[in-house]
LUMKEFI-864006 format. One record per atom (N, C-alpha, C, O, CB): residue in one letter; x, y, z. Coordinates in pm, whole numbers, plus 50000, padded with zeros to 5 digits. Each point is the difference from the previous one (the first is absolute). Glycine has a CB too. Layout:
AXYZ...
This chain:
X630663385255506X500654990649907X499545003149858X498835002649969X501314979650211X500775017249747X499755002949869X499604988049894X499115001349916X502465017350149X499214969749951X499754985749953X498534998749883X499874996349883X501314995250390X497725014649854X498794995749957X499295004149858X499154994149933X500795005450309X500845014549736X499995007449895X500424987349863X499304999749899X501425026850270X500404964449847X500134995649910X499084990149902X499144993350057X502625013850073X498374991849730X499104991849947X500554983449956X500724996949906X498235028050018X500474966750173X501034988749967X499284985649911X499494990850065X501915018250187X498644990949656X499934985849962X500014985350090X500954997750075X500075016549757X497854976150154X500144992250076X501564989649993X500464994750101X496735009949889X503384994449882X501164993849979X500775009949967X499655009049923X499584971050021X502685018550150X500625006849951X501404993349929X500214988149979X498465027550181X502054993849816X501294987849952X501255002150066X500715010049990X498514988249778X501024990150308X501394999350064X501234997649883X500154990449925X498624999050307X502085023149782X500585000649965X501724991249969X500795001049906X497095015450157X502154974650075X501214993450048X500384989549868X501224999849987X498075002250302X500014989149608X500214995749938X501115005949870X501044995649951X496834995350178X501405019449852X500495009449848X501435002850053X500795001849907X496755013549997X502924985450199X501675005850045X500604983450040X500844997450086X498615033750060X499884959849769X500904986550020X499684995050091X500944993950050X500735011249872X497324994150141X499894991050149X500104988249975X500504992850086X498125019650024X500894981249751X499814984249973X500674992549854X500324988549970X497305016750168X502415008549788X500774998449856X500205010149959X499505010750037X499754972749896X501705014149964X500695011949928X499025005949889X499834992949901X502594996250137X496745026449967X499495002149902X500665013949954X500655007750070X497304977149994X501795016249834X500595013149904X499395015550081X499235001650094X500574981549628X500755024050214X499045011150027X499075003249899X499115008250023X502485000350105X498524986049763X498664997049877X498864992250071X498835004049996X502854992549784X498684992550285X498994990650046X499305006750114X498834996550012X502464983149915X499135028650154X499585005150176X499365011549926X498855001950039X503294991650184X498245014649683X499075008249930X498654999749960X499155008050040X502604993949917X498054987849955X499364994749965X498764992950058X498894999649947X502995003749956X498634988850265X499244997250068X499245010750080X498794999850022X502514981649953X499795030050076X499175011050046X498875009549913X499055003450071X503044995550063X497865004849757X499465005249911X498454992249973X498925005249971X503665002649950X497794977650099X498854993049998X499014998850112X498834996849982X502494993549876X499345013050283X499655001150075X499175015950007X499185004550079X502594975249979X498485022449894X500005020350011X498614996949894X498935005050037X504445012149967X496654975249876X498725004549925X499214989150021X499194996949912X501725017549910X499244975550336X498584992950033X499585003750123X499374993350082X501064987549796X500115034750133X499545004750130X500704995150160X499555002450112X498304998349722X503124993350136X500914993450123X500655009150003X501174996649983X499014981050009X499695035950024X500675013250051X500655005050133X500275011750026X498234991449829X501744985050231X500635000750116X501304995350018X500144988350035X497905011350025X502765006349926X502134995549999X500305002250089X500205011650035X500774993449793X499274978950292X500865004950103X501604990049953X500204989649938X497365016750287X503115001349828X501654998649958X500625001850120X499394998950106X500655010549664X501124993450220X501355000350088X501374999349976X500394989549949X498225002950145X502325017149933X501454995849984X500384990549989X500684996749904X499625015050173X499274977650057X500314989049989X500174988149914X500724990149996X498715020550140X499454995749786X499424988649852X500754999249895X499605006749905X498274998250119X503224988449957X500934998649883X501175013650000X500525005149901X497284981149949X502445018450335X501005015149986X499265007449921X500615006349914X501744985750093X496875008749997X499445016249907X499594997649875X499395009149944X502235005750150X498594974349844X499334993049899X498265000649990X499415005749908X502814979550123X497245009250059X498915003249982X499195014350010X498905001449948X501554976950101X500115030850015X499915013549987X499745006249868X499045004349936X502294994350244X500274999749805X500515005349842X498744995749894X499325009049950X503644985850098X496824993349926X498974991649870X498695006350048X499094999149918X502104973750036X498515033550165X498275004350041X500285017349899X499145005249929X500124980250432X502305020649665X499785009949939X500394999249893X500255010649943X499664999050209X500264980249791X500145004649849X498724991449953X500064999949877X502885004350082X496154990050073X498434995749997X499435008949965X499475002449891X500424984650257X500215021949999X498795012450036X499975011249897X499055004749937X501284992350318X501475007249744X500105010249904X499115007049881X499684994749893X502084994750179X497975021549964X498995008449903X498214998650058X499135007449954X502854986149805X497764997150333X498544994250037X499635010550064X500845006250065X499334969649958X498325028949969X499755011750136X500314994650134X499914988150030X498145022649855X502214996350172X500884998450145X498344995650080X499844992850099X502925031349898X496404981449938X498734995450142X499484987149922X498794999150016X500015028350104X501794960649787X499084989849917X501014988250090X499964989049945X499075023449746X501934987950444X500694991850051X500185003150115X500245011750029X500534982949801X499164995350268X500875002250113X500964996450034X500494993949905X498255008350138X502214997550077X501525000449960X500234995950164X500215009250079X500355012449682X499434969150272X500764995250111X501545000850035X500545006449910X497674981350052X502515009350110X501184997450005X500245000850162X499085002850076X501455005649668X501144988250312X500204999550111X501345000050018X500724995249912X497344996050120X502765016950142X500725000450032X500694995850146X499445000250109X499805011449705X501844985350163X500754993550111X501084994149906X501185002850019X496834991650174X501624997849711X501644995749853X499845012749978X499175009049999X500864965649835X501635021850141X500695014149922X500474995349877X500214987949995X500685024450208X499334994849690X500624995849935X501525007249974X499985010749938X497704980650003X503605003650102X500565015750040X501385002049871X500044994549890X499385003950451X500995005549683X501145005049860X500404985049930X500034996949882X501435027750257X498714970549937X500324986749917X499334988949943X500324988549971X500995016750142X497335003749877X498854994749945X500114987150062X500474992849912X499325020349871X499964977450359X500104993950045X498625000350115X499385010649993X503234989849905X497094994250158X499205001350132X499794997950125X499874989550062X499755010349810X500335012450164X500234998550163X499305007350129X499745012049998X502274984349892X497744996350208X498665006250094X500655012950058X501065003950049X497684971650038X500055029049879X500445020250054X498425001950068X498974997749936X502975017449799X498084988050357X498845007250086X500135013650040X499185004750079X500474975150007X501525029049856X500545008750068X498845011149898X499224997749907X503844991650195X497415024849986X498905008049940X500695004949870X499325000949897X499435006850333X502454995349771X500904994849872X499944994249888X500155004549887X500564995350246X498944983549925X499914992149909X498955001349950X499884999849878X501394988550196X497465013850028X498724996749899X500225016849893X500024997649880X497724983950349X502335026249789X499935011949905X500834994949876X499505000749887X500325019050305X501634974549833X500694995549895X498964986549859X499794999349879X502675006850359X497234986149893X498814991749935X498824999849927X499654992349911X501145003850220X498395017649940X499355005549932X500155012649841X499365003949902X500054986550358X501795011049804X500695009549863X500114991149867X499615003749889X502055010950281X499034971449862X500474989049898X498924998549941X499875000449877X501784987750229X497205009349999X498674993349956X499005008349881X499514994649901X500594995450362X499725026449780X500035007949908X500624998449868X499174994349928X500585015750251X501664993249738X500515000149973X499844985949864X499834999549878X500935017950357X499414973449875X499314982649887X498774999249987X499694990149934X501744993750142X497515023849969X498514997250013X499685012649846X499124999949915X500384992650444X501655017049662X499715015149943X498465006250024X499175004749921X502624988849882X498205005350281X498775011550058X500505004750139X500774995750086X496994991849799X501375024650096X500485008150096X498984998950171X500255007250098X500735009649647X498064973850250X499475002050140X499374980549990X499694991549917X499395045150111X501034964750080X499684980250073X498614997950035X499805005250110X502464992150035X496324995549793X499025000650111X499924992450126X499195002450090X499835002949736X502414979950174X499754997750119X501824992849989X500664996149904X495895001250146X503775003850115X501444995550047X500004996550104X500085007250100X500925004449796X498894972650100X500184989050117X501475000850100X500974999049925X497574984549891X501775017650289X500994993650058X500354987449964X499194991050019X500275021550130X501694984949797X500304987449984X500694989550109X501155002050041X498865009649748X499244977450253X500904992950071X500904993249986X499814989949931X498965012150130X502775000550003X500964995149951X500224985950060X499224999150094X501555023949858X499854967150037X500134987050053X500404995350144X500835008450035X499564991349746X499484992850303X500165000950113X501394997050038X500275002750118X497454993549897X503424998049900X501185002250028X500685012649992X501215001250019X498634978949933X499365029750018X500565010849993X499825010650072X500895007850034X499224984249805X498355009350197X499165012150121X499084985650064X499624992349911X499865040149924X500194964150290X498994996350037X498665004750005X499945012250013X501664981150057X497345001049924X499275005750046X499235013750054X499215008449956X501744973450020X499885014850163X499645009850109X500665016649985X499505010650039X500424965550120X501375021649770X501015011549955X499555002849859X500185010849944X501964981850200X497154995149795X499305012249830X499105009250069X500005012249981X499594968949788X499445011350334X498575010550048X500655016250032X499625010249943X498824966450211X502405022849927X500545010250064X500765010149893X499715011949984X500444972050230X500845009049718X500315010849861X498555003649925X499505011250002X503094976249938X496985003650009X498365004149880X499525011250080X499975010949943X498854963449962X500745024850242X499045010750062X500705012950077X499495010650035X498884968749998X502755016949977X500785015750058X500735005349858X500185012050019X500614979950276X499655004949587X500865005649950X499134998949834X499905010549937X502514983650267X497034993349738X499715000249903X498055006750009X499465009849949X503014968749992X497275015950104X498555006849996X500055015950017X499655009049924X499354968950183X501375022249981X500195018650017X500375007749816X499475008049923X502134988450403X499474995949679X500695008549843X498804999649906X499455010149956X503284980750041X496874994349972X498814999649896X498485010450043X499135004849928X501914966650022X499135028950163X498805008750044X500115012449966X498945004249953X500704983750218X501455022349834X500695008849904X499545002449847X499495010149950X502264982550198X498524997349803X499764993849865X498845001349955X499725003449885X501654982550151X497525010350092X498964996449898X499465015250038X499695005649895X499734963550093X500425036950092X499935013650065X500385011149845X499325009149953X501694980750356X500355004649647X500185011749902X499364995249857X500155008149909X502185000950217X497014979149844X499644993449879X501074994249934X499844995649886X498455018550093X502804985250077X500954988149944X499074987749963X499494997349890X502625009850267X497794984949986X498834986449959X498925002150046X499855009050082X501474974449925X497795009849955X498424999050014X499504993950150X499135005150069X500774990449655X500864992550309X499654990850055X501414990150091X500804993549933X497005010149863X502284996650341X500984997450067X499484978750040X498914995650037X501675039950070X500494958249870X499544984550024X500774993650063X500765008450049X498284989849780X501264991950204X500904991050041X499904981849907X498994992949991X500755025350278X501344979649688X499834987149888X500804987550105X501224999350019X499045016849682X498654974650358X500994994950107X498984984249932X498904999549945X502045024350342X500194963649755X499384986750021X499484994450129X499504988850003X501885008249832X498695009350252X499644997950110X498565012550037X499945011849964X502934976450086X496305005350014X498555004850040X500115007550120X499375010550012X499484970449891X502165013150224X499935004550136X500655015750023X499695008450085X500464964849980X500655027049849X500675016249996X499295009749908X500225012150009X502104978350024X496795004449875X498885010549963X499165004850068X499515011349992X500624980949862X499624998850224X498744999250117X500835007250139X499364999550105X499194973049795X502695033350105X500645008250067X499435011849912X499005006750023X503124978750081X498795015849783X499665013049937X498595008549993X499635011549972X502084977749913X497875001650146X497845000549967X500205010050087X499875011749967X498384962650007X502265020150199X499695007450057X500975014450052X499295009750028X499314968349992X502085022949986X500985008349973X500295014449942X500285010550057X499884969149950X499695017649873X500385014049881X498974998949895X499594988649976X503175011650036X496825008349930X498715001649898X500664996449889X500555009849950X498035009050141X501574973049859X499994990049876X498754998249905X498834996850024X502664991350125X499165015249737X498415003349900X499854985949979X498784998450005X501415026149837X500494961650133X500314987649967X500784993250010X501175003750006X498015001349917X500434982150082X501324990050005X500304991949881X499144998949913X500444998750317X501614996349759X499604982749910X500564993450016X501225001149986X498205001849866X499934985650191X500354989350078X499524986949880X498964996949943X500645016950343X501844981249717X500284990549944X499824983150004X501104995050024X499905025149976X498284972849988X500214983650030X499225000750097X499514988750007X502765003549934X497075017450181X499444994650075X498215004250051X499595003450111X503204993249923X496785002449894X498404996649906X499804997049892X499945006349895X499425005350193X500474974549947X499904992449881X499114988550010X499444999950109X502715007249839X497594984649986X499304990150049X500134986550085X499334990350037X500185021149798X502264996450174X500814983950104X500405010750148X500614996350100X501264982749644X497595034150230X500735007650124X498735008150029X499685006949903X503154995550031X496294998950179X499315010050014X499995006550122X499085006550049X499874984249797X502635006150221X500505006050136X499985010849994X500405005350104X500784981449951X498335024949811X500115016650015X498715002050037X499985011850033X501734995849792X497264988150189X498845003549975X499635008750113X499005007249993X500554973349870X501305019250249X499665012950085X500665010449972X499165008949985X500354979850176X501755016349820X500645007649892X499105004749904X499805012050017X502094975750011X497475007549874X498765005249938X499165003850018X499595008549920X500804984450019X498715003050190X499435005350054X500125011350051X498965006549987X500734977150007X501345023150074X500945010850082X499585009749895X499035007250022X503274980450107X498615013349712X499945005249917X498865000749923X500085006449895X501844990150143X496644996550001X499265007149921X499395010350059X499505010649961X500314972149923X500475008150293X499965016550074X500305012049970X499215009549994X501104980250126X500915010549859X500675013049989X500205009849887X500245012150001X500624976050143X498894999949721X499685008649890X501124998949912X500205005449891X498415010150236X502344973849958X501294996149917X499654987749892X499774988250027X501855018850192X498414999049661X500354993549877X501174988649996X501205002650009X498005019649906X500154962050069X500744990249992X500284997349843X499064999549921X500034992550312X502045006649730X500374989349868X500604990650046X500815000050093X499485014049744X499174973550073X500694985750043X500744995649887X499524997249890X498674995150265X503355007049889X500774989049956X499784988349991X499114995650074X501935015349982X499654979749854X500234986150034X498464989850032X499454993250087X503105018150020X497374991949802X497754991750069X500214987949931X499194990950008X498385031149969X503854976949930X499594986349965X501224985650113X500154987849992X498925026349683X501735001450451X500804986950072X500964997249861X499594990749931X498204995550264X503305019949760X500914996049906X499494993949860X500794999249905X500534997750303X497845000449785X499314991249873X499374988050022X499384994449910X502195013649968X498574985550287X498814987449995X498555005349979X499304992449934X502084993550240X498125024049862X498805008549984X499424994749848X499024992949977X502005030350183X499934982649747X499745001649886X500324988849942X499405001649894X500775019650117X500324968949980X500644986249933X498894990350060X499494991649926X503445013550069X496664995950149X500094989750046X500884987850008X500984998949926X497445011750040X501214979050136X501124992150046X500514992049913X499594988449989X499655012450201X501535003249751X500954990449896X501244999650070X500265006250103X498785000349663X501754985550170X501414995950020X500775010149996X499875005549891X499874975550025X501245026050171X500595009049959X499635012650118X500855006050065X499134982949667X498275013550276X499375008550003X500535010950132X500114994250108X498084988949758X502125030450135X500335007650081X498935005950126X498795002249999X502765000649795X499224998150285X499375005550118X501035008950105X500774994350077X497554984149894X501595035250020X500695008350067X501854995849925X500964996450068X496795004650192X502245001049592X500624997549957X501494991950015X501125004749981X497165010649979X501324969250085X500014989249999X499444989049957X498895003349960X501715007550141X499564977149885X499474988349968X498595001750113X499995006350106X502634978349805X496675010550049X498514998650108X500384988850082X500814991449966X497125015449867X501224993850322X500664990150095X498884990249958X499245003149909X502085011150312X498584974749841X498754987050001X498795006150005X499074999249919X502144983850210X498925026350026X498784998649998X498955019249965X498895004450030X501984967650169X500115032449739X499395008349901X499204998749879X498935004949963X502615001650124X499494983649851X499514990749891X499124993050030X499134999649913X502564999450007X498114994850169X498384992950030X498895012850014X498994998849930X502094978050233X499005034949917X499555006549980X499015005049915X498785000450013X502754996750081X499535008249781X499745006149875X498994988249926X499035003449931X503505011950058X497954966550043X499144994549911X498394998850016X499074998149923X503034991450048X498135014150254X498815004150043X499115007849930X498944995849954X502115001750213X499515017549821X499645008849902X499614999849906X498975006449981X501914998750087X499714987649823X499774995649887X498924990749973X499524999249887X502565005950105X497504987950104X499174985349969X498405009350066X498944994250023X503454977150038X497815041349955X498875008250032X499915003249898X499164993549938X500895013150255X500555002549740X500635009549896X498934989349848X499125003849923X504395006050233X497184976349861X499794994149869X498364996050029X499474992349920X503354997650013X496405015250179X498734989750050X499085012049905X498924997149949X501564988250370X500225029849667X499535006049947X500345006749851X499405009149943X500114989150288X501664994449724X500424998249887X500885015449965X500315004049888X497534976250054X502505027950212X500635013049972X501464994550025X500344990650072X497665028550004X502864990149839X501494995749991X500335009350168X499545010550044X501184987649603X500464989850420X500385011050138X500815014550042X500155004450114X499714973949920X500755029449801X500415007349984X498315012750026X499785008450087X502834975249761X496785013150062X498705004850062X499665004850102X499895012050024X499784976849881X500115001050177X499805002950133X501085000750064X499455002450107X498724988949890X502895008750028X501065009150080X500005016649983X500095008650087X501384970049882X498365022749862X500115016549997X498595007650028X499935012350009X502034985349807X497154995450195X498915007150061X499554996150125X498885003550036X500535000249763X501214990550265X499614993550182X500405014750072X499135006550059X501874961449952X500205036149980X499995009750096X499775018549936X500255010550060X501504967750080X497805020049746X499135014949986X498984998650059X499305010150007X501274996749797X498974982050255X498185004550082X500475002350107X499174998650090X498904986749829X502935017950114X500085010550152X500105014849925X500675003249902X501004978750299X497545025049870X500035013049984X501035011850008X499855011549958X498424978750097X503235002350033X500705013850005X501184994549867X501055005749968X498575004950358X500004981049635X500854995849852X499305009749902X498845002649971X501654969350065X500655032049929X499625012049858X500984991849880X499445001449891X500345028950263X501114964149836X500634996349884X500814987650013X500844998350089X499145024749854X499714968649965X501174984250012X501545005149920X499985003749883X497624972950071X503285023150104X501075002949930X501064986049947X500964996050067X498685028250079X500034971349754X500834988049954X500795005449892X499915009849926X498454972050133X502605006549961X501695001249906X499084992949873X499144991250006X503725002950199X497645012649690X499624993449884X501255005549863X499835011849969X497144987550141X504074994349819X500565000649908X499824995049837X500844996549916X500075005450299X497714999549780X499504998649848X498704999949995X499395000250106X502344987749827X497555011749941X498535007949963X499014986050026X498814999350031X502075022349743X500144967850199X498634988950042X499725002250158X498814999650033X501934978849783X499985023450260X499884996150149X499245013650044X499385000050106X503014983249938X497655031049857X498995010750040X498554992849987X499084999850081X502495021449829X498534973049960X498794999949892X498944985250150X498794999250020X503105006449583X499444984550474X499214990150024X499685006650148X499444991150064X501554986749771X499115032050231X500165008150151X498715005549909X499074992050010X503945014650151X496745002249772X498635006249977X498734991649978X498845002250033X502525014449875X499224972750024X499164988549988X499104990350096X498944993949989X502695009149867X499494999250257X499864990250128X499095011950106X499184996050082X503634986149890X497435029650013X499245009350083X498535000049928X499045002150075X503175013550005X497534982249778X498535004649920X499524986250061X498775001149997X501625015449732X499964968850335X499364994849995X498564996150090X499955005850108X502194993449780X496964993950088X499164999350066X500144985650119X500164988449961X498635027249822X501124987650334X500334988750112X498994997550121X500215003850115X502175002749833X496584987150012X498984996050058X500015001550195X500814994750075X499104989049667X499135023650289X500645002250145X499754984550099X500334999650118X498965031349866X500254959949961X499944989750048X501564993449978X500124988150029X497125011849934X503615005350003X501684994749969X500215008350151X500424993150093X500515006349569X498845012750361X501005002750081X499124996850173X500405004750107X501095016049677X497694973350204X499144994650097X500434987350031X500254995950113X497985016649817X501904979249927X500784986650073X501355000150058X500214993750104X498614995649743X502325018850080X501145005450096X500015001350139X500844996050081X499425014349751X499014994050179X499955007350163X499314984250065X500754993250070X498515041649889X499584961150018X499244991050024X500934983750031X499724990550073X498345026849773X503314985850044X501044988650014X501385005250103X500924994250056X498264996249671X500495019850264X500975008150122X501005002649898X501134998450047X498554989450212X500315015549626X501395009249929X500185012349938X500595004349902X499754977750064X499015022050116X499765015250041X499085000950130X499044993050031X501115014649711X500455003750329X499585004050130X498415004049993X499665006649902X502885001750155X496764989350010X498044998949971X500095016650059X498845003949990X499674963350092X502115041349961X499965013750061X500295009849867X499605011650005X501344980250260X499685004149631X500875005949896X498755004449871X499174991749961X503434990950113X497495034349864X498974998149956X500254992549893X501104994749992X498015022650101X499804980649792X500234996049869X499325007749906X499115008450018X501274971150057X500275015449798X499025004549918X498865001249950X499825007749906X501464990450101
């Protein structure tokens, strides 16, 4: 596996915002945010077709443009296509991903990938059981090709679900995964999945650590969870959390983004961020200091699993 070779920053930047996931920003503004990201050392860009049709692609390469090619890394992923009609649509074919990967080139403007997730497409469209079987007979093989000739660095799979990584674990040599929403401080059902992979040497990045934004807001009115309204008793939850959180006067954005780097096969938090305060308050929330007697009473109140490491 090649993966290990890479140099990764503990925070990276999800890209899904800058291609419109939540508001309309310029390509002055997504510039701007990446560049800032780039000179506080948040040098990790994972992206996707998917993210605004190629939008977010496009704004990483006209960011990057002119930067030494080794001062960034460069995520991305296939299974969306983006196809003549600049539209999007699931392609698993060996076809498609080359077409995908060609596009991806092309809007990224560089010529080689250090890492390319399988993307999972939605379950009204491939199940499950029929993504496993395309990813490992038709798409893994091709990328294995790939990384064989130095196309990419690093072969992954970008899934929300834990139980089909924990297939892949075992399966096909996968340099990494990233798994989204589920390690976090309201989910720690991966933690054998993590375990597996620190076995094996597979490099985890985590999506989604803040659960849609209750993580990071805490429980207010409004507040999201698996991008929805939060149910009752999430929201009691979080105030659980919080009424720990405030015993030690640390904000709960804090401790969400550093709860699950103290597992060891986590190499990088990958969060959506679309402007310089929300870089500036993610670097902020990682420098902070969080008394290990906070994450002792957690466990001690049962809101977090007492097996799970910490920080």
């Amino acid at each position: 596996m090649t993966e290990n070779t890479l140099e990764l920053p503990l925070l990276g930047m999800g890209t899904a915002p800058l291609g419109g996931l939540y508001k309309t920003l310029s390509d002055e503004e997504a510039v701007e945010v990446i560049r800032f990201c780039l000179e506080s050392r948040v040098n990790f860009f994972d992206t996707a077709p998917l993210y605004g049709a190629g939008v977010s692609e496009t704004r990483l390469g006209l960011a990057l443009e002119g930067e030494p090619r080794s001062s960034f890394t460069l995520a991305t992923k296939v299974g969306y296509l983006l196809n003549a009609e600049q539209k999007i649509e699931v392609d698993l074919s060996r076809d498609g991903i080359l077409r995908s990967l060609e596009g991806s080139f092309k809007r990224l403007k560089t010529d080689r990938l250090d890492i390319v997730h399988i993307h999972e497409p939605p379950l009204n469209v491939l199940n499950s059981e029929d993504f496993k079987k395309v990813a490992l007979a038709e798409v893994f093989p091709l990328l294995t090709d790939l990384r064989a000739q130095g196309t990419i660095k690093a072969i992954g799979a970008g899934l929300n679900q834990w139980e089909l990584l924990d297939e892949f674990a075992d399966e096909a040599d996968f340099d990494c995964f990233l798994l989204a929403g589920r390690y976090t401080l309201l989910h720690q059902g991966a933690i054998g999945l993590l375990d597996k992979c620190q076995q094996k040497g597979i490099k985890v990045f985590l999506g989604g650590v803040f659960n849609s934004g209750i993580l990071a807001t805490g429980a207010i009115p409004g507040a999201k969870f698996n991008y929805r309204d939060a149910p009752p008793e999430i929201m009691e939850r979080v105030r659980q959390i919080e009424t720990v959180c405030a015993r030690y006067q640390v904000p709960i954005d804090a401790v969400a983004l550093q709860f699950p780097l103290a597992h060891p096969a986590v190499t990088s938090l990958v969060v959506g961020v679309e402007s310089i305060p929300q870089v500036e308050g993610n670097l902020a929330a990682l420098a902070r200091n969080i008394p290990v007697e906070l994450w002792s009473d957690l466990k001690a109140e049962g809101l977090i699993d007492r097996v799970v490491p910490t920080p």
